[in-house]
N, C-alpha and C positions, 0 to 999 in steps of 0.2 A: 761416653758421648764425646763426639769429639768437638774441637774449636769452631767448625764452621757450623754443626750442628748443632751448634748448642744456639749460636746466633740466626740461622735459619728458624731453629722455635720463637725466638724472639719475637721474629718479623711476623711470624705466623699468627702468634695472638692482636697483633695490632693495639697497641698498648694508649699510643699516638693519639689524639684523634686529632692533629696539627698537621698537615702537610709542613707548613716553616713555624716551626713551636716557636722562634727569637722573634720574628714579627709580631706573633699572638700575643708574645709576654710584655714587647718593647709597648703594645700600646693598654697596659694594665697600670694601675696605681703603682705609686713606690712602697716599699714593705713601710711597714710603721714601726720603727725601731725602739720608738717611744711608747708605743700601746700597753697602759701597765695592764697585768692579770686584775682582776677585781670580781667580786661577790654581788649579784643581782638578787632579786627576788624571785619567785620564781615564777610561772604564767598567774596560776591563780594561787596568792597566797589564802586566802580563806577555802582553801576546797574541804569538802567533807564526805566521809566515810559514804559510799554509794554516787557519789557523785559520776564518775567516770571521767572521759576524757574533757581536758579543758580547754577544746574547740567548739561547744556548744553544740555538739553532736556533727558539726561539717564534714569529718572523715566516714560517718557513718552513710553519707550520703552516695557515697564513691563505690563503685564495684572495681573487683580485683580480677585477675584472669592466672587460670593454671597453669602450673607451667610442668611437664613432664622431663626430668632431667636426662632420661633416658628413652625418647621420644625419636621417633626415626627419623634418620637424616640431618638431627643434633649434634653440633662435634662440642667434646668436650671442653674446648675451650673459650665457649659459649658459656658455660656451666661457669668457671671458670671467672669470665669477666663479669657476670650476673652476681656471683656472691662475693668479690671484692669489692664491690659496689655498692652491697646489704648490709654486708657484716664492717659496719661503719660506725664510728673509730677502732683501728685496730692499733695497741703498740708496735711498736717496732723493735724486734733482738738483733741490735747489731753484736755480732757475734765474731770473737776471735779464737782461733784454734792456730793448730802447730801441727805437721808432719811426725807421724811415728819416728822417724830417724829424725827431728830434730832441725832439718834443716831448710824447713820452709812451712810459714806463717801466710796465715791466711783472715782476713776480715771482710764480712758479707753481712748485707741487713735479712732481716728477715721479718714479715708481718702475717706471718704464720706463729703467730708466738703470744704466751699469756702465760700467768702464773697459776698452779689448781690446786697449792696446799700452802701451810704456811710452818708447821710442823710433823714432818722434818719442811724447808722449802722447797717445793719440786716448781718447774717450768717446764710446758711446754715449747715444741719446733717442732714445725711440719715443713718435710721437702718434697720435693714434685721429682717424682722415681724413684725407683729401686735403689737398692743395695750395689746392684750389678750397673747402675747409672750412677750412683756418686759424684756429686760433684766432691768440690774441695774443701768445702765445713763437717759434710755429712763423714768424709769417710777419715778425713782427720779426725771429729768428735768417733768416731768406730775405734780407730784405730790407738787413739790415745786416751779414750775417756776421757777428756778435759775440755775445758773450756772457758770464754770469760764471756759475759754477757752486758753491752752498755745497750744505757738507755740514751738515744737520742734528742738532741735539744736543738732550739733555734739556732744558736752559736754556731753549729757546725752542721748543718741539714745538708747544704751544697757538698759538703768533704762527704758525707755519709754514702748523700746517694751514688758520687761517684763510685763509690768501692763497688756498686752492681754490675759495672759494664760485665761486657761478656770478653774479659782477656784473655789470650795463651796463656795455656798452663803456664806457671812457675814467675808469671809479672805480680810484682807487691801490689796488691792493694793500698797496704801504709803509704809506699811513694807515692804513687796516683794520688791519694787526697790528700796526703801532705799532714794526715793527722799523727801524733806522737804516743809510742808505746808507752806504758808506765810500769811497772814492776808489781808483779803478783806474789805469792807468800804462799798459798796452798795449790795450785798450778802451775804451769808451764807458761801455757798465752798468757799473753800482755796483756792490761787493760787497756781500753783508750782514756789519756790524759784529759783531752778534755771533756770526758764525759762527766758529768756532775753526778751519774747513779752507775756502778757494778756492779755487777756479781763472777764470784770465784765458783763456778760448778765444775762437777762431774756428774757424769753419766752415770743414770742408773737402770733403763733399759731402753729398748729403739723395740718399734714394731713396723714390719711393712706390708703394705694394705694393695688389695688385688683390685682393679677396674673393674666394674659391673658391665661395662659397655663392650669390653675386650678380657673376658675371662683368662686368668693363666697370665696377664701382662700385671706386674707391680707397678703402679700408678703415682705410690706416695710413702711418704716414712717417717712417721711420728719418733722425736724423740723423747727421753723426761730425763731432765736435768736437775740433780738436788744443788742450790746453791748450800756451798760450804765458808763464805766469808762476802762480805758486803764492803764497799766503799762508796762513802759519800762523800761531798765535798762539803768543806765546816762549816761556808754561809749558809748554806741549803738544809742543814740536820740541827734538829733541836737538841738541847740540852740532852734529853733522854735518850737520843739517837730512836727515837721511833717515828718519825716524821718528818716526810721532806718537803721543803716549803713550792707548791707547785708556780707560784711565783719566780723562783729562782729555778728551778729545775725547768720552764717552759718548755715541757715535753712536746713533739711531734709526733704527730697520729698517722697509719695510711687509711686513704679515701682509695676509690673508685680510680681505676684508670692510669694516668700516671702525677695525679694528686696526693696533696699532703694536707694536714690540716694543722692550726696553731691553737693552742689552749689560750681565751681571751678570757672568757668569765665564767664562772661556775655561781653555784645554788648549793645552797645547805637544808639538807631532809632529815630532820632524826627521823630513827626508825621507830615507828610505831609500839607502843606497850599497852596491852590487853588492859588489863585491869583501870588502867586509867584512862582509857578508849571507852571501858563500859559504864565508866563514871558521867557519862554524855548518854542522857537519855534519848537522843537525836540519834547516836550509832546505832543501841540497839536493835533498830529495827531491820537493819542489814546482816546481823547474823543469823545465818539462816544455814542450812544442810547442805554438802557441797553437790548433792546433783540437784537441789533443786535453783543453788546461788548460783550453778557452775564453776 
């Protein structure tokens, strides 16, 4: 795909919904630079077992409508803006790679991306095309099985997003944001310095997935990356190195459209144990058979 066609799809999806996004933004609050993270309760701290939702039934009251994804006269890129929109909070993999030969690096975010094991650690990445469409992570990560993967934070969200413009082949990303490589140990790509979370993967296999709508066209290309070495940054990792202070790491989420989201406050849920759940004479009576509990 070439330069113009790759910014041609751009436009096509309509990502915008600002005619002058600087006006829309100039007349928004100032960021709050000061807003610490902090621990809330949660909606209802007293709920109990059978309860349900803690809107006091209000959502049950709402009807929903079907949506056929593959409905005539639907272009996919409907699809498309419908489930970036859903599938809310996503991380973000900003992701740096290297050319087979070495001589051209590359960094791109991606919010097609999540982690699905933890032994060994694999992560996914999902790209929009083929093999035979490659952009320049996908077929660097082909070609060199490597990779680094930082996690995005408030500090550098403006640097990040730049790196997605739609440039000519073979323009740095690095320059463009102005962000700083750091040195990897079991890879090639760099990490990015100021990222407070890394990871060192390689590649452990790519799948690519055919269109339902346009049979015979590859549409997408999951990869699974096993990280093989982590860095964190010393304020943010506990003594044991198993946890990072979300605090300090103030991760950014993608939302819908061309939003981001900020980690302000979180909730603490232990998970549930049986035996001490049936020590509540009160539970009991919600265990019940699953087609008759659903």
């Amino acid at each position: 795909m070439s330069h113009l066609q790759k910014a041609d799809a751009e436009k096509a999806i309509q990502r915008n919904p600002h005619p002058d996004f600087k006006k829309v933004e100039a007349s928004r609050p100032d960021w709050t630079a000061d807003a610490p993270f902090h621990y809330t309760k949660t909606v209802k701290p007293d709920w109990t077992p059978g309860t349900g939702g803690n809107d006091n039934g209000e959502s049950l009251k709402k009807e929903h409508v079907g949506i056929d994804p593959y409905e005539e006269g639907r272009p996919a890129t409907f699809n498309y803006k419908l489930l970036i929109s859903a599938i809310v909070p996503r991380p973000v993999g900003f992701v740096s790679t290297i050319s087979g030969d070495g001589k051209s690096t590359n960094l791109a975010p991606f919010s097609y991306f999540n982690f699905i094991s933890h032994d060994p650690p694999l992560f996914t990445i999902g790209f929009v095309g083929g093999i035979d469409r490659a952009k320049d992570t996908l077929k660097n990560l082909i070609d060199t099985k490597e990779c680094c993967i930082n996690i995005i934070s408030e500090h550098f969200l403006e640097a990040a997003n730049a790196t997605s413009i739609n440039a000519p082949h073979g323009t740095s990303e690095w320059a463009w944001s102005g962000l700083h490589p750091a040195p990897t140990t079991l890879v090639r790509p760099a990490r990015v310095k100021e990222a407070i979370f890394s990871i060192e993967g390689k590649l452990d296999f790519f799948r690519e997935h055919e269109s339902r709508a346009t049979p015979g066209k590859k549409t997408g290309t999951m990869v699974v990356i096993e990280g093989v070495k982590f860095w964190a940054r010393e304020d943010a990792i506990n003594e044991d190195k198993n946890i990072v202070d979300p605090a300090v790491l103030k991760p950014i989420s993608r939302l819908g459209g061309i939003s981001y989201g900020r980690l302000m406050e979180g909730v603490e849920l232990p998970r549930p144990d049986w035996e001490a759940a049936m020590k509540d004479e009160g539970s009991q009576e919600f265990v019940k058979p699953k087609a008759e509990g659903q």
